[in-house]
Biopython code that builds the backbone (N, CA, C, O; Angstrom):
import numpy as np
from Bio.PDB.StructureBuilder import StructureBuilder

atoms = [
    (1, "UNK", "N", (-19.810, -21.206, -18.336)),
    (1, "UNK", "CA", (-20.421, -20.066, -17.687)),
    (1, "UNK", "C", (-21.691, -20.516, -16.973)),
    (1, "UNK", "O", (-22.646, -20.847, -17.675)),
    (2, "UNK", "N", (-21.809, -20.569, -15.446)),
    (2, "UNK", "CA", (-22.847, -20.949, -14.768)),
    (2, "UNK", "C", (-23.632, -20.074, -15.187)),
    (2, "UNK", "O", (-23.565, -18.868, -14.949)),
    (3, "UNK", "N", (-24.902, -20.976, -16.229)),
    (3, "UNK", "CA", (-26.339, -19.866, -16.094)),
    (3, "UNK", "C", (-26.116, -18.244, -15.825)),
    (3, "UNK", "O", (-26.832, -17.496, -15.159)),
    (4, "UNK", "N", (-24.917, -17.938, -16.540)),
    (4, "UNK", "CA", (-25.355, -16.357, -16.770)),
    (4, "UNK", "C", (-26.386, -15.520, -17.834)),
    (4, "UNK", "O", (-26.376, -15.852, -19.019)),
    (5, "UNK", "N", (-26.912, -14.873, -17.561)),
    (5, "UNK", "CA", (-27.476, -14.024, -18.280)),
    (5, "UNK", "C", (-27.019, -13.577, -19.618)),
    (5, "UNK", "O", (-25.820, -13.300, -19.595)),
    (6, "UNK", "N", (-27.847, -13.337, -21.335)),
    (6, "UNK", "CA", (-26.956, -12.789, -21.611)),
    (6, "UNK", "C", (-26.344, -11.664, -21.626)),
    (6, "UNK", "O", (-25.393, -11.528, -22.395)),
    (7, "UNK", "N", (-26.845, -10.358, -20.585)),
    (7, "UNK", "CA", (-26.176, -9.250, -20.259)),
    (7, "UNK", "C", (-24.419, -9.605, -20.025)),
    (7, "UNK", "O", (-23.402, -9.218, -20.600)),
    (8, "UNK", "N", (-24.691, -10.540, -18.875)),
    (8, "UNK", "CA", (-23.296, -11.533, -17.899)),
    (8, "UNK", "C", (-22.192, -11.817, -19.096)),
    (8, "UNK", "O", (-20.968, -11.690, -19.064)),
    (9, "UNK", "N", (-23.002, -12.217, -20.086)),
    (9, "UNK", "CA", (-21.965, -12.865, -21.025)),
    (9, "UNK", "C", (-21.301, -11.878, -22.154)),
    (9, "UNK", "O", (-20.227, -12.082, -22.719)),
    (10, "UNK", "N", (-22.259, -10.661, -22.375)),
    (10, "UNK", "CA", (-21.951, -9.473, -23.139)),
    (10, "UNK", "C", (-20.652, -8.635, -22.099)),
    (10, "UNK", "O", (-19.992, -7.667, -22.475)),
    (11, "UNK", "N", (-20.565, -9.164, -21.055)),
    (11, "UNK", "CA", (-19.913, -8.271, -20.222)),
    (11, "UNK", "C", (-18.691, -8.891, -19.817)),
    (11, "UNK", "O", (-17.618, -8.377, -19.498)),
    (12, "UNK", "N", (-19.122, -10.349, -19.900)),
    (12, "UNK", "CA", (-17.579, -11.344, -19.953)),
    (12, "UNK", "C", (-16.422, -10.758, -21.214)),
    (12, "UNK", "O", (-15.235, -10.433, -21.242)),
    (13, "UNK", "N", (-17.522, -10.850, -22.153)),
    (13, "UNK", "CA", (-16.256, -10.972, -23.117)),
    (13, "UNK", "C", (-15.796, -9.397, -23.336)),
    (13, "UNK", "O", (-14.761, -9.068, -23.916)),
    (14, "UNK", "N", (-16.839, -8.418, -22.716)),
    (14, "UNK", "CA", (-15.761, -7.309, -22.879)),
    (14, "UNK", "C", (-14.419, -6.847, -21.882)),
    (14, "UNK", "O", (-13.371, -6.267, -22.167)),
    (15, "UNK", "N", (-14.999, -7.424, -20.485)),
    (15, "UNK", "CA", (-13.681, -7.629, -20.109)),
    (15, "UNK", "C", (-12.645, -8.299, -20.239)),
    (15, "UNK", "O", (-11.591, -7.801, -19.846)),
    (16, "UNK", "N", (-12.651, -9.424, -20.741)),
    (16, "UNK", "CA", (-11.911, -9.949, -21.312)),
    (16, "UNK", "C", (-11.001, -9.225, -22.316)),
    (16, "UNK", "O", (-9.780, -9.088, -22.241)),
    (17, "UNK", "N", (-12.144, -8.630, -23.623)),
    (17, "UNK", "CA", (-10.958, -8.394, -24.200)),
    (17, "UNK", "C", (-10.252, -6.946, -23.807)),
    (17, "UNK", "O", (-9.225, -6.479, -24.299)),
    (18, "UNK", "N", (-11.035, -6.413, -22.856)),
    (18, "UNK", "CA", (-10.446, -5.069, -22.348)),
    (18, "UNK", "C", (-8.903, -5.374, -21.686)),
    (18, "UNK", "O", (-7.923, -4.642, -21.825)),
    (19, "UNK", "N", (-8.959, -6.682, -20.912)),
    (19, "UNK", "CA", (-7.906, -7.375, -20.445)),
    (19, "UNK", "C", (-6.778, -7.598, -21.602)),
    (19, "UNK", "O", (-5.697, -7.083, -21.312)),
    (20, "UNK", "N", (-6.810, -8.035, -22.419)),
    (20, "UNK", "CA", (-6.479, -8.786, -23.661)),
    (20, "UNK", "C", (-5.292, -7.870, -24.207)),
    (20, "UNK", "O", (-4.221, -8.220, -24.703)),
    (21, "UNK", "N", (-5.920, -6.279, -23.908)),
    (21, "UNK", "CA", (-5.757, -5.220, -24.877)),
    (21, "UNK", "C", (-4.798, -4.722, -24.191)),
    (21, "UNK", "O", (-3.959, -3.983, -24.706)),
    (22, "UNK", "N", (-4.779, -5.247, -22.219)),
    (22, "UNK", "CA", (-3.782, -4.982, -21.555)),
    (22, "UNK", "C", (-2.225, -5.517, -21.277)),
    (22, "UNK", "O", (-1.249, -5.233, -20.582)),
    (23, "UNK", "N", (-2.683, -6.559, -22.365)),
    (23, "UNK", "CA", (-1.884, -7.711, -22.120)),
    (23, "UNK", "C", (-1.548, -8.639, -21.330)),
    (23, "UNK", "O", (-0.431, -9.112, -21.122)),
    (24, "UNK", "N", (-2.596, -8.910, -20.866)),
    (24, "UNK", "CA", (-2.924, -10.141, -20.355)),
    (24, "UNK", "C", (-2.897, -11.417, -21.268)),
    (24, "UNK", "O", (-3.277, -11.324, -22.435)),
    (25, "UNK", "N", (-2.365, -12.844, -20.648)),
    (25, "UNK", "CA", (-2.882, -13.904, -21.420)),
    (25, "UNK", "C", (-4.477, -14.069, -21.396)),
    (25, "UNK", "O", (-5.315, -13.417, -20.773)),
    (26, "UNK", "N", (-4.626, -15.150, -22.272)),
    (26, "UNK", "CA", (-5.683, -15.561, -22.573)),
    (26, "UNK", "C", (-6.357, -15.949, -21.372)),
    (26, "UNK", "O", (-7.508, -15.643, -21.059)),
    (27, "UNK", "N", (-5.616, -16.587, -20.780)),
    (27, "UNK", "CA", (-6.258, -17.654, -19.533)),
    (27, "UNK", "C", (-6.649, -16.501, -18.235)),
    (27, "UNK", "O", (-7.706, -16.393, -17.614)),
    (28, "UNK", "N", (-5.457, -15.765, -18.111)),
    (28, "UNK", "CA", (-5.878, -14.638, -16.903)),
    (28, "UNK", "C", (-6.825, -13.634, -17.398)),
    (28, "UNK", "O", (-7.621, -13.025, -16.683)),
    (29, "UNK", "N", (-6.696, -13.504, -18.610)),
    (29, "UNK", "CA", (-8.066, -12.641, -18.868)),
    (29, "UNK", "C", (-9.395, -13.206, -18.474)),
    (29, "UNK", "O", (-10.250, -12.571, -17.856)),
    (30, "UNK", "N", (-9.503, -14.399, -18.861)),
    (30, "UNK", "CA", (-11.198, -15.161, -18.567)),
    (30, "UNK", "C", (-11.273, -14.892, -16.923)),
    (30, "UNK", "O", (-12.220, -14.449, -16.274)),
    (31, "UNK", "N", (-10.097, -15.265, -16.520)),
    (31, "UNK", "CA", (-10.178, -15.415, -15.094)),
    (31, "UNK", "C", (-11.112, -14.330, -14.444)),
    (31, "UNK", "O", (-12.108, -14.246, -13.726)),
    (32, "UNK", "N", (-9.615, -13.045, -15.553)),
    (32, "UNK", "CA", (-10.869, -11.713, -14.109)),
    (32, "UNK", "C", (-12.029, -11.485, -14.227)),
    (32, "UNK", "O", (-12.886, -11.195, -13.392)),
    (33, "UNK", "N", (-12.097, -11.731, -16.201)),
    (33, "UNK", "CA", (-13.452, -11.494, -16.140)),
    (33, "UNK", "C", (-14.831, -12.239, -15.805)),
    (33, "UNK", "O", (-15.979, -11.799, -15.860)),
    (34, "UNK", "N", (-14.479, -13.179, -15.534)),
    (34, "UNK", "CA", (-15.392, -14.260, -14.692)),
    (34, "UNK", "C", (-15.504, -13.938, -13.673)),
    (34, "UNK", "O", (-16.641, -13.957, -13.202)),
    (35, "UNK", "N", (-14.554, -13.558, -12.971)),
    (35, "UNK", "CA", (-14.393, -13.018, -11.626)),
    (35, "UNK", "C", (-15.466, -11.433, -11.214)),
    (35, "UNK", "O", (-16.208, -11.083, -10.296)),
    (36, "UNK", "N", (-15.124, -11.036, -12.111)),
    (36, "UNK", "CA", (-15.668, -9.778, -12.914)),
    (36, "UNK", "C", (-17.284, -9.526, -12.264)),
    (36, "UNK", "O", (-17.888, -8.870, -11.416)),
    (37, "UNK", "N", (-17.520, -10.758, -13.532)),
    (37, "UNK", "CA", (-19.026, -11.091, -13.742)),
    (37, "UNK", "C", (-19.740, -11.331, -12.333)),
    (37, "UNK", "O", (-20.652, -10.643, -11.875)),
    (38, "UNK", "N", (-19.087, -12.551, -11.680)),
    (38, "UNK", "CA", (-19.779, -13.069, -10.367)),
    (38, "UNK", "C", (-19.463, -12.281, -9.517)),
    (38, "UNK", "O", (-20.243, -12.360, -8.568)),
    (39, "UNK", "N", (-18.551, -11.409, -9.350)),
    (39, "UNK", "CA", (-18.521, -10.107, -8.320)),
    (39, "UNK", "C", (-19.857, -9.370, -8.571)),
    (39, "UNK", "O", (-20.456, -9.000, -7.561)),
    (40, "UNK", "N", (-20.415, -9.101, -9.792)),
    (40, "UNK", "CA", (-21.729, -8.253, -9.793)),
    (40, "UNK", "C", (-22.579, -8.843, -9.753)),
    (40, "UNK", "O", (-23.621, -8.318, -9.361)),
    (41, "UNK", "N", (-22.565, -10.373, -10.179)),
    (41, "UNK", "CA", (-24.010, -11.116, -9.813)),
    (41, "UNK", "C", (-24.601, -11.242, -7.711)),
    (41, "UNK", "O", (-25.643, -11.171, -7.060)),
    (42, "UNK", "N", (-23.181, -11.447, -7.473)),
    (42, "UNK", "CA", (-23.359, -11.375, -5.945)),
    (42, "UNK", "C", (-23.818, -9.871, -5.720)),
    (42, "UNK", "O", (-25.018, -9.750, -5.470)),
    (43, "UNK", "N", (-23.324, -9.107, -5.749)),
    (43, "UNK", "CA", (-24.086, -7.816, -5.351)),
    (43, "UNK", "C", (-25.350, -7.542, -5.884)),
    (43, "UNK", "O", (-25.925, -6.680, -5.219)),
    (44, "UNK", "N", (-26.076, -8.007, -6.956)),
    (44, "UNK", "CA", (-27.437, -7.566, -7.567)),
    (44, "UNK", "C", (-28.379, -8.853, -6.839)),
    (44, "UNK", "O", (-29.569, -8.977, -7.128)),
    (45, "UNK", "N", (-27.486, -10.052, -5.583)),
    (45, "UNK", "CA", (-28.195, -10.864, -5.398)),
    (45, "UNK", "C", (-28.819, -12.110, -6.026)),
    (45, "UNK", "O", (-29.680, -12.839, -5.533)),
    (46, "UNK", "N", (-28.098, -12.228, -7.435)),
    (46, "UNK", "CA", (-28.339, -13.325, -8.080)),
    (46, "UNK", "C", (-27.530, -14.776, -7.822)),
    (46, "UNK", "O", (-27.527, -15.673, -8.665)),
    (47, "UNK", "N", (-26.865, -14.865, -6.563)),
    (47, "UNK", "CA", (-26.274, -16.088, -6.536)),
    (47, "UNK", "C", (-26.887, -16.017, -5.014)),
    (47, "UNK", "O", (-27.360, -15.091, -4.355)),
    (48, "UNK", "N", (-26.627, -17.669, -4.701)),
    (48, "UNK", "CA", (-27.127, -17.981, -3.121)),
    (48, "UNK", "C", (-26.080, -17.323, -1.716)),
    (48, "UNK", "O", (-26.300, -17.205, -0.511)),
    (49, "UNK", "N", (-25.174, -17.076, -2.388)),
    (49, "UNK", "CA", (-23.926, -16.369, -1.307)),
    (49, "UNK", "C", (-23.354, -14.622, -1.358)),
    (49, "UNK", "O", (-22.594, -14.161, -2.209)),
    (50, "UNK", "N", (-23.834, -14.037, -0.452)),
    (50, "UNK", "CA", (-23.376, -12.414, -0.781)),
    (50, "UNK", "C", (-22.128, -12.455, -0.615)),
    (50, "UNK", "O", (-21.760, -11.290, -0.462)),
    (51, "UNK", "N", (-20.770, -13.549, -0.528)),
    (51, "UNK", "CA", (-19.881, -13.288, -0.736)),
    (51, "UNK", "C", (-18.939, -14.294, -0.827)),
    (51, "UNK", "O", (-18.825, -15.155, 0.046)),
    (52, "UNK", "N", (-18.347, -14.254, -1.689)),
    (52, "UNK", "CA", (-16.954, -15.487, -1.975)),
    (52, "UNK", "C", (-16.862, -16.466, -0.454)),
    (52, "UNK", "O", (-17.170, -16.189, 0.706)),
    (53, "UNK", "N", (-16.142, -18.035, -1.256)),
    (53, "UNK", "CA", (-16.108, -18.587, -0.349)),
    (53, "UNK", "C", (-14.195, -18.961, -0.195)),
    (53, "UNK", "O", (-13.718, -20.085, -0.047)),
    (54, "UNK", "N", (-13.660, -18.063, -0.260)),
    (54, "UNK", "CA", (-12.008, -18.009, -0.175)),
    (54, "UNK", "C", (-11.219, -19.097, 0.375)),
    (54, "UNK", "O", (-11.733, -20.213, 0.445)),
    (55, "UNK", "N", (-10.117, -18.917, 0.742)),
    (55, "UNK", "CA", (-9.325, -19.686, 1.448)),
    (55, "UNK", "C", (-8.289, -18.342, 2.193)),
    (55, "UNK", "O", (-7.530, -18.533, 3.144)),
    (56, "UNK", "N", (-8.459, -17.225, 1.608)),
    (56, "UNK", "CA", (-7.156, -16.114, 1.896)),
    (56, "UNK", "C", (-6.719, -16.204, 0.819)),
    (56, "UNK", "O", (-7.074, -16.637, -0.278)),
    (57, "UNK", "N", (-5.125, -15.306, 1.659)),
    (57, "UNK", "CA", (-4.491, -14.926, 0.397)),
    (57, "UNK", "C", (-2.997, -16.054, 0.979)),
    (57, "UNK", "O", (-2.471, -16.021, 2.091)),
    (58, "UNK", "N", (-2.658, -16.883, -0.095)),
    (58, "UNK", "CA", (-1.055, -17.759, 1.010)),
    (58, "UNK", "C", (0.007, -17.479, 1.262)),
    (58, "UNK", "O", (0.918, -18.248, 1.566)),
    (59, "UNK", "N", (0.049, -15.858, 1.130)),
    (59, "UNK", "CA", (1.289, -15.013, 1.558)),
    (59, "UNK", "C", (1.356, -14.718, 2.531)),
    (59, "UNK", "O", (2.452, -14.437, 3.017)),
    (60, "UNK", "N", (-0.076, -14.637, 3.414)),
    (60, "UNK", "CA", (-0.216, -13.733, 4.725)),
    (60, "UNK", "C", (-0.228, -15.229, 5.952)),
    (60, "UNK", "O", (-0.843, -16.287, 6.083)),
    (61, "UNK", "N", (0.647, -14.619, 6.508)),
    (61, "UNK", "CA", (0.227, -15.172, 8.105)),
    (61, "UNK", "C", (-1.326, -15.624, 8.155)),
    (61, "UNK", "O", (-2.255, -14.900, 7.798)),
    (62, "UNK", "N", (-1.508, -17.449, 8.850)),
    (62, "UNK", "CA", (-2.723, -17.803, 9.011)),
    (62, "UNK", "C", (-3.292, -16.811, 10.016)),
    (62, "UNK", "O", (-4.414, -16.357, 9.793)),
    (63, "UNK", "N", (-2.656, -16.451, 11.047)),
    (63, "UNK", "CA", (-3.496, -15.809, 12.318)),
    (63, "UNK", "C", (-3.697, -14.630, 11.439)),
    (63, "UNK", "O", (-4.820, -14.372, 11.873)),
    (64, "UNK", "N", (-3.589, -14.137, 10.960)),
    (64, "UNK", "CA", (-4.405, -12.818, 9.623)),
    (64, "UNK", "C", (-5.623, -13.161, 9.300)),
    (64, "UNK", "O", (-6.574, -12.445, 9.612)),
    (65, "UNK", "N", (-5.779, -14.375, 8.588)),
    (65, "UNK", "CA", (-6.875, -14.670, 8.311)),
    (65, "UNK", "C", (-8.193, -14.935, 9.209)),
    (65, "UNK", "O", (-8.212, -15.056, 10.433)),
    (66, "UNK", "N", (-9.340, -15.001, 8.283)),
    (66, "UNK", "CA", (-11.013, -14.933, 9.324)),
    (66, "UNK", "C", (-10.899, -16.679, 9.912)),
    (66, "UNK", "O", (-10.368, -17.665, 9.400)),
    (67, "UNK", "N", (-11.475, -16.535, 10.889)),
    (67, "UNK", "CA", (-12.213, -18.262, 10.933)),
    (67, "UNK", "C", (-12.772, -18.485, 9.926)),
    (67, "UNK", "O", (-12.122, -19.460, 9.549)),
    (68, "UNK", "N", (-13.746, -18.267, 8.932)),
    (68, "UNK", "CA", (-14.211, -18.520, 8.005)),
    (68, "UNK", "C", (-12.978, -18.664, 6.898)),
    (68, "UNK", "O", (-12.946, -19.666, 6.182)),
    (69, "UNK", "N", (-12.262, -17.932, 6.817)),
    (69, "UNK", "CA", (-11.150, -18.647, 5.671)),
    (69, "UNK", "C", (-10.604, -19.402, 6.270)),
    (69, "UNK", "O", (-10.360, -20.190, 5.356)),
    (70, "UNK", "N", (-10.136, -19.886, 7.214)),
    (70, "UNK", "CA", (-9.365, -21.119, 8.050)),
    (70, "UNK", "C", (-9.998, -21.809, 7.993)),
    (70, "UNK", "O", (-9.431, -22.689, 7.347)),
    (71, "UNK", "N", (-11.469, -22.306, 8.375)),
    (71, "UNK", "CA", (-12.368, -23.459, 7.688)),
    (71, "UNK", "C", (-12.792, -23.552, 6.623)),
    (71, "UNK", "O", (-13.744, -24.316, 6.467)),
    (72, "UNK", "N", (-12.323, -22.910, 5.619)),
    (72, "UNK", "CA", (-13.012, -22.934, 4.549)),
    (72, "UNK", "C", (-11.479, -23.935, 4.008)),
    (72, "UNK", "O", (-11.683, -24.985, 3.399)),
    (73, "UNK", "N", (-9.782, -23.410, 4.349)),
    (73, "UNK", "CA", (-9.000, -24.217, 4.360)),
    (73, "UNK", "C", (-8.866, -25.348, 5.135)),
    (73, "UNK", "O", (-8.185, -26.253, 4.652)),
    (74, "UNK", "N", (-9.494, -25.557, 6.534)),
    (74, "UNK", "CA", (-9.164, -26.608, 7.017)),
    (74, "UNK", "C", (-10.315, -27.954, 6.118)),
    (74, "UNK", "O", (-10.074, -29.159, 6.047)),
    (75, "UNK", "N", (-11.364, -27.316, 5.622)),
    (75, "UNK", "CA", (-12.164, -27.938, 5.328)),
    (75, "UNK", "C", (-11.430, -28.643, 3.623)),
    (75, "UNK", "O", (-11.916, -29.749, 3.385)),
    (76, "UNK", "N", (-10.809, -28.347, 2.956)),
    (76, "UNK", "CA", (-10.334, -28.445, 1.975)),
    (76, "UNK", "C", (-9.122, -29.311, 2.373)),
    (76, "UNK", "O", (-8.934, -30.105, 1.452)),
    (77, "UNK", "N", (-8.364, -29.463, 3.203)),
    (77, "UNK", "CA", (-7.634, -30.685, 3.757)),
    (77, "UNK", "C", (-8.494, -31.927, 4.420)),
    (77, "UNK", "O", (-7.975, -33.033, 4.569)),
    (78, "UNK", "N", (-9.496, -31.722, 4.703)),
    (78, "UNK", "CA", (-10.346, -32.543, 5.746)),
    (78, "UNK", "C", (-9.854, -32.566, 6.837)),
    (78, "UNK", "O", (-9.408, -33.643, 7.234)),
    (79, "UNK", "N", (-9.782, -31.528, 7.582)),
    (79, "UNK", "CA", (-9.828, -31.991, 8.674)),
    (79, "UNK", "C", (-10.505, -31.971, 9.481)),
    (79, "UNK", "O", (-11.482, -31.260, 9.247)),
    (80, "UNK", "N", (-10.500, -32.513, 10.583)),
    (80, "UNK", "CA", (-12.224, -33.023, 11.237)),
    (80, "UNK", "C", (-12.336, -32.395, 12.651)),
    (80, "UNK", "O", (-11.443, -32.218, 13.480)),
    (81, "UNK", "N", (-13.937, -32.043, 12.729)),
    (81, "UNK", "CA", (-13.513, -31.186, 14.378)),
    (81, "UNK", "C", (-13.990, -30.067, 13.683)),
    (81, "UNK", "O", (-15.217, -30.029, 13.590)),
    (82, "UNK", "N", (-13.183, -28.871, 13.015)),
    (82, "UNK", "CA", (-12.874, -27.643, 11.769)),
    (82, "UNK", "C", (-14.093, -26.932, 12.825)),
    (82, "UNK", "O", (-13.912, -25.888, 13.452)),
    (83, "UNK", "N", (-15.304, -27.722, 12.854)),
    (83, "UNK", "CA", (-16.584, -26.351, 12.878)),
    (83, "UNK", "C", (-16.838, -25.868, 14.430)),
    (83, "UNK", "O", (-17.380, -24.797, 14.702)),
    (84, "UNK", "N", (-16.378, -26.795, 15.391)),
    (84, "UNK", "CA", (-15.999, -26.404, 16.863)),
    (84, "UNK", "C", (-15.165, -25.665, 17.255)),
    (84, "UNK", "O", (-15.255, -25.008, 18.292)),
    (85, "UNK", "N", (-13.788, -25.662, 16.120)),
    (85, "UNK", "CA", (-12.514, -24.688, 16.713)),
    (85, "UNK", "C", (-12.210, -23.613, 16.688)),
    (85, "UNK", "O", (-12.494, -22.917, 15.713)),
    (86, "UNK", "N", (-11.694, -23.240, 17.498)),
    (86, "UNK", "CA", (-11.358, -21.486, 17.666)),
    (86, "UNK", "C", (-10.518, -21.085, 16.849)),
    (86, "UNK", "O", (-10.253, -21.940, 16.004)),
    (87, "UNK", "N", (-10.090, -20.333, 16.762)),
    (87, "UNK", "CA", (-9.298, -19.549, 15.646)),
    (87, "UNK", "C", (-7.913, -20.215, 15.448)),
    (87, "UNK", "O", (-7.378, -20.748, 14.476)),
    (88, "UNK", "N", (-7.426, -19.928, 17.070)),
    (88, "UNK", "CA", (-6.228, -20.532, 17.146)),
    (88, "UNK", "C", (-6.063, -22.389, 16.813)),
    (88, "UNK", "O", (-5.063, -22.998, 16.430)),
    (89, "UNK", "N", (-7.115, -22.790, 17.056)),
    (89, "UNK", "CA", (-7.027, -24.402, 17.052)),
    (89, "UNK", "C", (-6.673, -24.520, 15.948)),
    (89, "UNK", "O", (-5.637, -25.114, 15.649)),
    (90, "UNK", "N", (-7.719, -23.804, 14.834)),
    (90, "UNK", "CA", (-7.751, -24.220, 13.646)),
    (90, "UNK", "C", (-6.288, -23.449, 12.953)),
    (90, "UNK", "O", (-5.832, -24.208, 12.098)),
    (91, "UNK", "N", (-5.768, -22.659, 13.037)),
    (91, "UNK", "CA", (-3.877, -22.529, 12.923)),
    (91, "UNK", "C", (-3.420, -23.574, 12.910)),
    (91, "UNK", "O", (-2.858, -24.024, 11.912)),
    (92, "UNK", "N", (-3.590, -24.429, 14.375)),
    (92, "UNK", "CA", (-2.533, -25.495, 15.055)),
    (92, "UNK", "C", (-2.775, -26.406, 14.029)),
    (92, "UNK", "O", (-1.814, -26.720, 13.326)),
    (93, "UNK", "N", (-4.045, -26.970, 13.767)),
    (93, "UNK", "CA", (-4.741, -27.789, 13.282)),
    (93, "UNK", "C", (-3.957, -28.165, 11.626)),
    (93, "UNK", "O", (-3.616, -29.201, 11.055)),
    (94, "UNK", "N", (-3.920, -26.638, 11.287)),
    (94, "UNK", "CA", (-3.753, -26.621, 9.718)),
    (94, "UNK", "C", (-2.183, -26.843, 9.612)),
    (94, "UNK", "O", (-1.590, -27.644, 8.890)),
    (95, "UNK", "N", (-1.678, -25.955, 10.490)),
    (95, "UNK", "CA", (-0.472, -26.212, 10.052)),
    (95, "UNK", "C", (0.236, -27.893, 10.588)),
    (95, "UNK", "O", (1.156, -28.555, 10.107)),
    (96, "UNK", "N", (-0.419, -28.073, 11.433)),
    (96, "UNK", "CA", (-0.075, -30.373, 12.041)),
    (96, "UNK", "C", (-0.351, -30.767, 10.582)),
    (96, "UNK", "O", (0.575, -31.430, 10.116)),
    (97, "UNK", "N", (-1.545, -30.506, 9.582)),
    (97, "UNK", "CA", (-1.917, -30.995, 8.842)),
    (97, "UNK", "C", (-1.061, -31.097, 7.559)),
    (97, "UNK", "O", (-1.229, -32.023, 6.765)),
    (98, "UNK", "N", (-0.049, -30.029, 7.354)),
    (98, "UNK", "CA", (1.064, -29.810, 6.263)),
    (98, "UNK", "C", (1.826, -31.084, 6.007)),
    (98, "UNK", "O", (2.739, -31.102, 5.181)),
]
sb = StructureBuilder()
sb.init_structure("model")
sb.init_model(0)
sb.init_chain("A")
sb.init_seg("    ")
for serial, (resi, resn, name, xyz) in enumerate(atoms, 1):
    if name == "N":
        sb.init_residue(resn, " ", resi, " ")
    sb.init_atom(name, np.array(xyz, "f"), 0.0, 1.0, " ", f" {name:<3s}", serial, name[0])
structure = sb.get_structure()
């Protein structure tokens, strides 16, 4: 748990086990509730980013997605160039890169 609070951590484990109770596994429970947690730390401003740094979702069509999730994926392949290209480049780009 990055340096949470212990409010953060009183609040982990109740979602968790609120999850738990839903039947969720073990593992997807931590998930949301981690997820949980840093969803409200970003909104009260306690982390350096007001918002996730994604990739999308990999069901949807790339041209769906922001430039910012397309570099945030092209950047996770390395590919080079990423911060000059237009929307469409970075499509072409990602999918040459498969």
């Amino acid at each position: 748990m990055p340096s949470w609070s212990n409010k953060d951590k009183r609040q982990f484990e109740h979602v968790k086990e609120s999850e738990l109770e839903r039947g969720r596994s073990e593992e997807r429970a931590e998930e949301i509730a981690a997820r949980t947690v840093n969803k409200q730390r970003r909104r009260e401003g306690r982390t350096p980013q007001k918002t996730t740094r994604g990739t999308g979702n990999p069901h949807t069509l790339l041209e769906e997605w922001t430039v910012e999730q397309l570099r945030n994926l092209a950047a996770e392949r390395k590919i080079s160039g990423r911060s000059k290209m237009r929307k469409q480049e970075l499509v072409e780009a990602i999918r040459d890169a498969r």
